[in-house]
N, C-alpha and C positions, 0 to 999 in steps of 0.2 A: 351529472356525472361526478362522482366523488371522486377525492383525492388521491395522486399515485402516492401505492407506500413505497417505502424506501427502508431495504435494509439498511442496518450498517453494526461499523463492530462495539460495542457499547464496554461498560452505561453512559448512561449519558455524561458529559463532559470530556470526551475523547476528539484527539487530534481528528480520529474519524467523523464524527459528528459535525466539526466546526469545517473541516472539507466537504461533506453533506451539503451545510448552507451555503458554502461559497457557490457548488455546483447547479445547486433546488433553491426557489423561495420558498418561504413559510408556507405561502398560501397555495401552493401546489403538491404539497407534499404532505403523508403521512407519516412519522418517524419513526420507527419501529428499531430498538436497539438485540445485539443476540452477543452472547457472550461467547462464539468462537469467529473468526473467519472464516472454518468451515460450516460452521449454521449458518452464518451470511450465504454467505453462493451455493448450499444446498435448500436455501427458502428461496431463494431466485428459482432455482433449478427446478421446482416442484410446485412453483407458482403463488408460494403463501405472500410473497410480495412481489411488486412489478421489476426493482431494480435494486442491486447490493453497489453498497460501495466499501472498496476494502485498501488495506494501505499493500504497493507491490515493492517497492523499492526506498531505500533512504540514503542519502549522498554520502553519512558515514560510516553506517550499518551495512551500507550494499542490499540484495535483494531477500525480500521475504517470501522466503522458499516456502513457508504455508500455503502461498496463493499461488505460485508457478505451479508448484506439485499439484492442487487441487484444480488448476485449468486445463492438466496435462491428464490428467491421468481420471476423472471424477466426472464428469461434468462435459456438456458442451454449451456452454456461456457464450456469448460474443458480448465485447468490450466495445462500449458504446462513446465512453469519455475519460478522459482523464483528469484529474488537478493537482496541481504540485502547490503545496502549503508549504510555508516557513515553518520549521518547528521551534519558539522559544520555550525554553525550559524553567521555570520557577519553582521558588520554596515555598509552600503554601501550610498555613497552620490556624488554628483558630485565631479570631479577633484577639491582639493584644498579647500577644506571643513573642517573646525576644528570642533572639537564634540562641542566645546562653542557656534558654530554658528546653532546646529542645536535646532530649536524648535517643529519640529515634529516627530515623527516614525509610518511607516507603517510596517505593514506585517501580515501574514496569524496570526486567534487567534492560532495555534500550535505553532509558531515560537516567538509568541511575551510570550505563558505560561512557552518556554523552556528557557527564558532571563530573566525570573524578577530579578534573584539577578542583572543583567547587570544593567537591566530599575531603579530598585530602587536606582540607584547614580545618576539618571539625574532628580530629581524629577520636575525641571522645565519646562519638558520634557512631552508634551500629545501623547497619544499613540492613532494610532485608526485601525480597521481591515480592510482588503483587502483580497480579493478571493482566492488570491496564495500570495508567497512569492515572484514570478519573475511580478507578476500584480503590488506588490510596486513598485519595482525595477523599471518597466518602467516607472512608475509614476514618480521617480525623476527623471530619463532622460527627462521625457518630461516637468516637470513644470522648470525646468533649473535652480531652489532656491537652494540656500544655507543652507534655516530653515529646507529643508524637507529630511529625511533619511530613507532608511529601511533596513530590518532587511532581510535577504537573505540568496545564495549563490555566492561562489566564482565566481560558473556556469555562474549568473545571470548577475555580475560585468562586467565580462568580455564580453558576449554578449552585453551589451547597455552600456557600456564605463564608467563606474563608479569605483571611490577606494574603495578601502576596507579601512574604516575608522578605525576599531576596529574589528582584527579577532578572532574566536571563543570566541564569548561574550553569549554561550551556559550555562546552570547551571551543564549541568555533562559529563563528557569524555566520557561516553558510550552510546551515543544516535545513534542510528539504529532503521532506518526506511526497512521494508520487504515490495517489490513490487514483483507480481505476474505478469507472462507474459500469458495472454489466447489468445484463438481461436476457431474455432469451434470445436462442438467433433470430434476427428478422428473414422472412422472405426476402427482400428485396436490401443489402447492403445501401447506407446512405451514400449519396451523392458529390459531396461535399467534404474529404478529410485530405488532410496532409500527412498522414501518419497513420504507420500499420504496420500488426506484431504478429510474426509467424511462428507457427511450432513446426521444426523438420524433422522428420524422420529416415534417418540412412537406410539405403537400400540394403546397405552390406557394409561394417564395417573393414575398409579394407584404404593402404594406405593413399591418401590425394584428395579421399571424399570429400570432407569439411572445405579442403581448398579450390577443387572445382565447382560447390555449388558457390561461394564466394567470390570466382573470378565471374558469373554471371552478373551480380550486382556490379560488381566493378566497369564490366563490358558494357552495362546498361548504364552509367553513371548517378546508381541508385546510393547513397549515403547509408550506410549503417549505422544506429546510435548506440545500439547496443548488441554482444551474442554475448548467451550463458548457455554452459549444457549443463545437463540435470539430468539424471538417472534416468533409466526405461523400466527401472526394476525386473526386468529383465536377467539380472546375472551380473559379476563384474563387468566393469569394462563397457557396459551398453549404453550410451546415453542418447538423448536428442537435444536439440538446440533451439532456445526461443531467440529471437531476432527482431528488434525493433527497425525498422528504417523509414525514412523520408520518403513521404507520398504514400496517393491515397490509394485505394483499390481498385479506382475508378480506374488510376494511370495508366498509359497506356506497357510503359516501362516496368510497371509493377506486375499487370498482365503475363508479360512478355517471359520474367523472370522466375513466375510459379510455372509458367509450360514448360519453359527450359528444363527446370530443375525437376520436372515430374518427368521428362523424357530421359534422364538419366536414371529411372528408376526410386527416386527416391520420394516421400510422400510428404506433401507439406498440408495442414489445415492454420486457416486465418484465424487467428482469435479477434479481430478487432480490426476494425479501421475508423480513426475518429481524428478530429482538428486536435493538432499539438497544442496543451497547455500552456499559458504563460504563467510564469512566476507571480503568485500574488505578495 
């Protein structure tokens, strides 16, 4: 039996990637990099690889509405895992690089929003955007300059042979980025989770809704981690609501709480039930 592939959001050296390995070993895995998050979970969706994993949320970013919109609205994925990575941020440049020599910085607009106190000491210094953070990174390996630097990972460095010019030149020590690992739906939801993300759909929006399906969680003493609503495109004004909470699908409480909320007319599908991540 050969190896599962694994999408994910490339090229290679991306915060994506190095969440990849936390979640796959080497020797189980295929790696297969795609240059959108929607070619990720539309190669899932259509089976050119077994499983995507894509970044959903980041602690100072907030959520990456690529991947909300594309589970809502494209796609019927079920979320298998999740893992929340640290993200340090570094200046990376070719061997031998002093920060005096450099006159440009690349990297993703996320990684260049989480460095301005950094950026604001170089004002000599013009900034400009790139696709990913590992897309700079090969950028300076391939133009072979001294002026040109980006803003990255460690990951990234060390794949295409660059120093770490200045390491974590991030603005805050708690940044974590959450990537989700999907697949197709199973038959059979696993057995085993602590954690599970609904998408709801109102019957009607009319005024109470949002807070009567929310006094059922409460009634059930189920924890909310998270609600976001996100457009139906539908019209103004139309949205639905993703919702993360404690416990698994298995629960009895969690059961309890889709039946409720589907007798008031309103319709929920599960995206996912999988054991909560720890912080690596």
């Amino acid at each position: 039996m050969g190896r599962m592939k694994v999408g994910f959001l490339g090229p290679e050296g991306t915060f994506t990637e190095e969440a990849l390995y936390h979640h796959f070993s080497r020797e189980e895995v295929e790696a297969q990099p795609f240059s959108t998050i929607a070619d990720v979970l539309e190669a899932v969706d259509c089976g050119l690889v077994d499983h995507g994993i894509v970044p959903i949320e980041n602690s100072l970013e907030g959520s990456v509405n690529l991947t909300l919109d594309w589970l809502a609205h494209q796609g019927d994925l079920w979320i298998g895992a999740e893992v929340v990575l640290p993200i340090l941020q570094n200046l990376l440049a070719l061997p031998g690089t002093q920060i005096s020599d450099v006159r440009e910085i690349g990297s993703h607009p996320h990684a260049i929003a989480q460095c301005r106190n950094f950026l604001r000491t170089l004002p000599n210094v013009t900034v400009q955007t790139w696709e990913s953070t590992a897309r700079a990174a090969q950028e300076v390996a391939k133009r072979e300059s001294r002026d040109f630097a980006a803003i990255g990972t460690a990951w990234a460095a060390k794949k295409y042979g660059l120093s770490i010019l200045k390491a974590n030149i991030g603005d805050s020590d708690d940044n974590h980025t959450r990537f989700i690992v999907v697949e197709r739906r199973p038959e059979h939801p696993p057995a085993i989770a602590n954690k599970t993300m609904l998408l709801v759909y109102l019957a009607e929006d009319r005024a109470g809704a949002l807070v009567h399906i929310l006094n059922v969680f409460v009634a059930l003493g189920i924890n909310l981690t998270k609600i976001e609503s996100r457009p139906t495109r539908k019209g103004l004004g139309s949205y639905h609501f993703l919702i993360d909470l404690d416990g698994g699908l298995q629960d009895e409480a969690v059961q309890k709480a889709i039946t409720i909320i589907g007798t008031y007319g309103h319709r929920i599908r599960v995206l996912g039930s999988f054991l909560r991540a720890e912080k690596i």
